[in-house]
C-alpha positions, 0 to 999 in steps of 0.5 A: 481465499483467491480462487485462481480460475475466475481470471486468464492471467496475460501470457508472459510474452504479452506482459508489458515490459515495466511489468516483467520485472514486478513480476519476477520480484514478486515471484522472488519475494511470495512465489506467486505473481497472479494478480500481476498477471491479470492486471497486466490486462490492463497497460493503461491502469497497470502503467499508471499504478506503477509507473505514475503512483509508486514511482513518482508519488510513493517512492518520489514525493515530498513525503519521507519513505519510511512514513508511507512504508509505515502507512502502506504496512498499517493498510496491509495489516488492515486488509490482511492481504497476504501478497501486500503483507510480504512485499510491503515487509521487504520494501520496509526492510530496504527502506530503513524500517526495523522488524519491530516497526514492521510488526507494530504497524501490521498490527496497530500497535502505535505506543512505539512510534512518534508523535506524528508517525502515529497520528498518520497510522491512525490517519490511515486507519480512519481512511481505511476502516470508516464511511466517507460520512464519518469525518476525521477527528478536526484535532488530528488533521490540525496536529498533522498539518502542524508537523507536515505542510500541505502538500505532504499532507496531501501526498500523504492522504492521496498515497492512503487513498490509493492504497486503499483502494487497491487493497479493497480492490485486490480482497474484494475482487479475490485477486489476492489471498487474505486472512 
């Protein structure tokens, strides 16, 4: 449930710039653009979001974009945030990723993918599902580090760290609908 009314969204002739075109896309894509509107409160942390994370690490990076579409989509899933769900499934369709891919990894359903696309999603659950306290299995970091170097490793883990926290943020906070 998000309840519109705790939050003034930004007039549209003070969105910055970069924001506008988000906001039409995702008026496109879910017909609603709410949270944009009110993060566009913020320039300095909106900017940062996308201008510095997804354009340079997400849609940039050393990391193949179909292992962070699939990631982003298991996160969605988790979160079940509507608004995430259904732009996260067009950016996985523009972004080489068949409907069944999609669907499986909203879901957790692994037994389809690769040996390391599996192991990230699993990854990403860990991240997503269980307390800082409770460290990842020692065996599936080493067998990620065995396909990915170092840095995609960390691009990787930064890219779920970040995703995360927004996807807590946006239910936490009912900036978003969720499931």
């Amino acid at each position: 449930m998000c309840i519109k009314n705790l939050y003034n969204q930004v007039d549209d002739s003070q969105i910055p710039q970069f924001l506008k075109e988000k906001i039409n896309k995702s008026t496109d894509l879910t017909g609603d653009a709410y949270f944009l509107k009110v993060f566009a409160s913020s320039e300095a942390a909106s900017k940062v979001y996308y201008e510095q994370f997804y354009k340079k690490v997400f849609y940039g990076g050393v990391v193949n974009i179909k292992l962070k579409e699939l990631i982003r989509l298991r996160l969605a899933g988790i979160s079940g945030c509507k608004y995430c769900i259904s732009v996260d499934e067009n950016s996985a369709l523009s972004n080489g990723l068949t409907s069944k891919e999609i669907f499986d990894a909203k879901l957790g359903n692994l037994d389809n993918f690769s040996k390391l696309e599996r192991q990230l999603l699993q990854l990403a659950e860990h991240i997503a599902l269980t307390p800082a306290s409770e460290r990842a299995d020692h065996n599936l970091i080493s067998e990620i580090l065995e396909s990915l170097s170092q840095d995609e490793f960390m691009e990787i883990s930064f890219t779920i760290a970040i995703l995360c926290g927004m996807g807590n943020m946006l239910g936490s906070l009912d900036l978003v609908e969720t499931d």
